[in-house]
N, C-alpha and C positions, 0 to 999 in steps of 0.2 A: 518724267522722273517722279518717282514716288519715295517718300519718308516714312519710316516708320519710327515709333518712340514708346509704342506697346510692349516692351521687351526690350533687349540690345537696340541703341543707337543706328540706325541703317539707310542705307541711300540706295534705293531697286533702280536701277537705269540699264535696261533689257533684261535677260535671266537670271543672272549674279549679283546679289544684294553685295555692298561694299560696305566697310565700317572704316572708320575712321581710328587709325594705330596708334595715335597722340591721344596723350589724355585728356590736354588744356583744348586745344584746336576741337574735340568733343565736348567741350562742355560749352565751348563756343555755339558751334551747332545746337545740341540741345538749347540753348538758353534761347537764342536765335528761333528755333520751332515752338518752344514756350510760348513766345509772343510775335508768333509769327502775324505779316502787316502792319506789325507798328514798331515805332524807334526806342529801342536799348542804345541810349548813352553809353562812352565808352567808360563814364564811371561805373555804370550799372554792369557793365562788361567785364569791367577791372574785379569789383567787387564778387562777383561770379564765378569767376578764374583760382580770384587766389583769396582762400579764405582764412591763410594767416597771415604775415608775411608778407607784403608785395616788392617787387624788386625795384630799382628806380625809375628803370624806363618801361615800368608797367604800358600805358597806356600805350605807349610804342609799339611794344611788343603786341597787344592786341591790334591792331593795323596789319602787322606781318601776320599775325595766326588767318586774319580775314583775306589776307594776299591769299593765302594758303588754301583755305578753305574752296574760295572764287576758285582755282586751279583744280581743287579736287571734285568739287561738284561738276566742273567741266565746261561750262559754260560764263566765263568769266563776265563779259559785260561789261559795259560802261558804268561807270557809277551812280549813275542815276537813272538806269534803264535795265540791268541787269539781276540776277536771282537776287544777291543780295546788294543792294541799291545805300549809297551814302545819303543821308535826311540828316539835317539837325542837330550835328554833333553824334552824330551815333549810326548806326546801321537797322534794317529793315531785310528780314529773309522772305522773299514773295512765292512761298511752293509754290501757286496753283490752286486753281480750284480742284475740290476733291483729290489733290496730292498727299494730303497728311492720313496718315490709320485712323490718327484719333478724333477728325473730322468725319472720317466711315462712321467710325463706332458710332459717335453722336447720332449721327441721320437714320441707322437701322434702328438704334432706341427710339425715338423717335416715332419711324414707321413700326416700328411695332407695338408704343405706345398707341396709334392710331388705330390698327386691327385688333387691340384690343377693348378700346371706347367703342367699335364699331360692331363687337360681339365676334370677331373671328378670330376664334383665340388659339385654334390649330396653325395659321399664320404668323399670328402674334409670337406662340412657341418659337418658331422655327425662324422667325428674325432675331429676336431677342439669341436663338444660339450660334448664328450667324453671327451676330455683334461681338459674341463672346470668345469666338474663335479668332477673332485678331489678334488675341492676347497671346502673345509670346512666352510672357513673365510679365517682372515688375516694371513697372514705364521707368525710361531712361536707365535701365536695367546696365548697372559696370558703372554711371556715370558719375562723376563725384557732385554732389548737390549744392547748389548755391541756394539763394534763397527765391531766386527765379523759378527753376527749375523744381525745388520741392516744395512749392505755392502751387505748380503746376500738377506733380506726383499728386498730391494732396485728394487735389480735385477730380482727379481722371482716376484714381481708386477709391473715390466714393461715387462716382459714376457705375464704377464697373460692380459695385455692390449695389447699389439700385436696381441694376440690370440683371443681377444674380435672382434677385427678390423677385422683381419681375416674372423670371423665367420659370422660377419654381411655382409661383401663383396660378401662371397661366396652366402649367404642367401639373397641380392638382385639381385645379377645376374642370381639366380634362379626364380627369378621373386616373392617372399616369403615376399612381401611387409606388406599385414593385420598382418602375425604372427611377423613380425618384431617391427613392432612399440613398442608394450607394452615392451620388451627387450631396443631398441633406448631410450625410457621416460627415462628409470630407468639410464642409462647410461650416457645421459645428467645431469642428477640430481646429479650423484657419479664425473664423471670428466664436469663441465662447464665448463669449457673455453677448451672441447677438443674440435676443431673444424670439426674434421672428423668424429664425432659423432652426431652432429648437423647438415652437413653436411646430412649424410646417413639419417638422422631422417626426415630431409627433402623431401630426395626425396620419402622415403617411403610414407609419408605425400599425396606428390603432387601424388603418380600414385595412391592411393586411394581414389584422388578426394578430399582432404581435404585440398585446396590450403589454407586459413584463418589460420590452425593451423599451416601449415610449414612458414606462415610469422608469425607467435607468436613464432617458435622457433627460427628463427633469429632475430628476435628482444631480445628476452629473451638472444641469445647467446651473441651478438652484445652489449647489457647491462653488461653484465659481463664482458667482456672483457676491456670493455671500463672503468668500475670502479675498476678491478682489475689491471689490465695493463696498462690502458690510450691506447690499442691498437685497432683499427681497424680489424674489419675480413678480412682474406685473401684472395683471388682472387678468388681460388677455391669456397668458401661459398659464395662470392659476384655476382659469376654467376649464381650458381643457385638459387641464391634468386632474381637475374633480369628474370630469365626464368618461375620462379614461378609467378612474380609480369605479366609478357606480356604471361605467358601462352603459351610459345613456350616448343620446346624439349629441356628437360634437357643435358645440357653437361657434356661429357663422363661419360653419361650414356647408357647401351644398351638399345635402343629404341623395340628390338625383346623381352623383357620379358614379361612375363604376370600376371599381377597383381593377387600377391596370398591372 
């Protein structure tokens, strides 16, 4: 059985992924994958559930969503032996090893952090866009947020922005500038005021000859920033928007690529 939480809520067990039609009994589960192998109290559960309001037999009522769940995952168990296992006042969901996506994603960043320290960065690429193709959507994508669950969003989409950075890195040091751009656009547009995306958009820009539109992304950037922050771009982006404007070599950048 496999979970996914890169996107919609989902439970793969053979070739039909299954979601869960309750909204509470969801966010059950997700809070439960959040900190999957260790114990969510059923305050911690209650508070999770219902984030205005709780009814009187709150915590009751979390027992029967956990009936429910143990029925729908299909493999009920003992409670102390089974997927989701009674500890301490609280429950514990045990996927498996390598049952979770967002346990994949971790391990391909990862190995592909490793082929990158190791100089194989054509590797490195192509895990890093493996890692990236788990992503369905937004994690726990429908599901209503407790403060479990978006402690967890939090951290798995700044994961998955690391990995973005990553990929593009690897992808202009391979010299992969033409295919790069249309990926850069879309990324500026999702984080503006990321400046290392702006950054890299640029120099993509500048080795395919398009000096005019990499100073329309720093200005564009440079805009943003300035009315969302009142900040100035950082050094980094101010250099190579001087090397674009006088047309010399870009700084630290490899000047040996070859424009892909």
């Amino acid at each position: 059985m496999r979970y996914e939480i890169l996107g919609p809520v989902r439970v793969v067990d053979g070739a039909e992924p299954r979601t869960i039609a309750a909204p509470k009994p969801e966010t059950l589960l997700a809070a439960l994958l959040a900190r999957q192998g260790q114990v969510l109290t059923v305050d911690q559960l209650v508070g999770e559930i219902w984030a205005g309001p709780r009814p009187q037999r709150a915590r009751s009522t979390v027992h029967v969503y956990v009936s429910r769940l143990r029925a729908f995952l299909g493999a009920p168990g003992p409670a102390r032996t089974g997927v989701i296992t009674t500890s301490a006042g609280g429950y514990v969901l045990h996927p498996g090893p390598g049952a979770l996506d967002a346990d994949t994603f971790h391990g391909l960043v990862e190995r592909g952090r490793d082929r990158n320290t190791a100089g194989r960065r054509h590797e490195a690429a192509e895990v890093f866009a493996a890692a990236l193709e788990l992503w369905r959507g937004a994690p726990y994508e429908g599901v209503a947020h407790g403060p479990i669950v978006r402690a967890h969003t939090a951290r798995l989409d700044a994961a998955r922005l690391e990995c973005l950075e990553l990929l593009v890195e690897a992808q202009l040091d391979l010299g992969r500038y033409r295919e790069s751009v249309a990926r850069l656009y879309a990324l500026t547009a999702e984080y503006p005021l990321h400046e290392a995306f702006a950054r890299h958009l640029m120099v993509a820009l500048y080795r395919c000859g398009r000096r005019a539109d990499a100073l329309a992304v720093y200005r564009d950037t440079r805009g943003a920033l300035r009315e969302s922050l009142g900040l100035e771009p950082c050094g980094p982006l101010r250099e190579i928007h001087h090397a674009v404007l006088s047309g010399t070599e870009l700084p630290g950048v490899r000047a040996d690529s070859l424009a892909g």
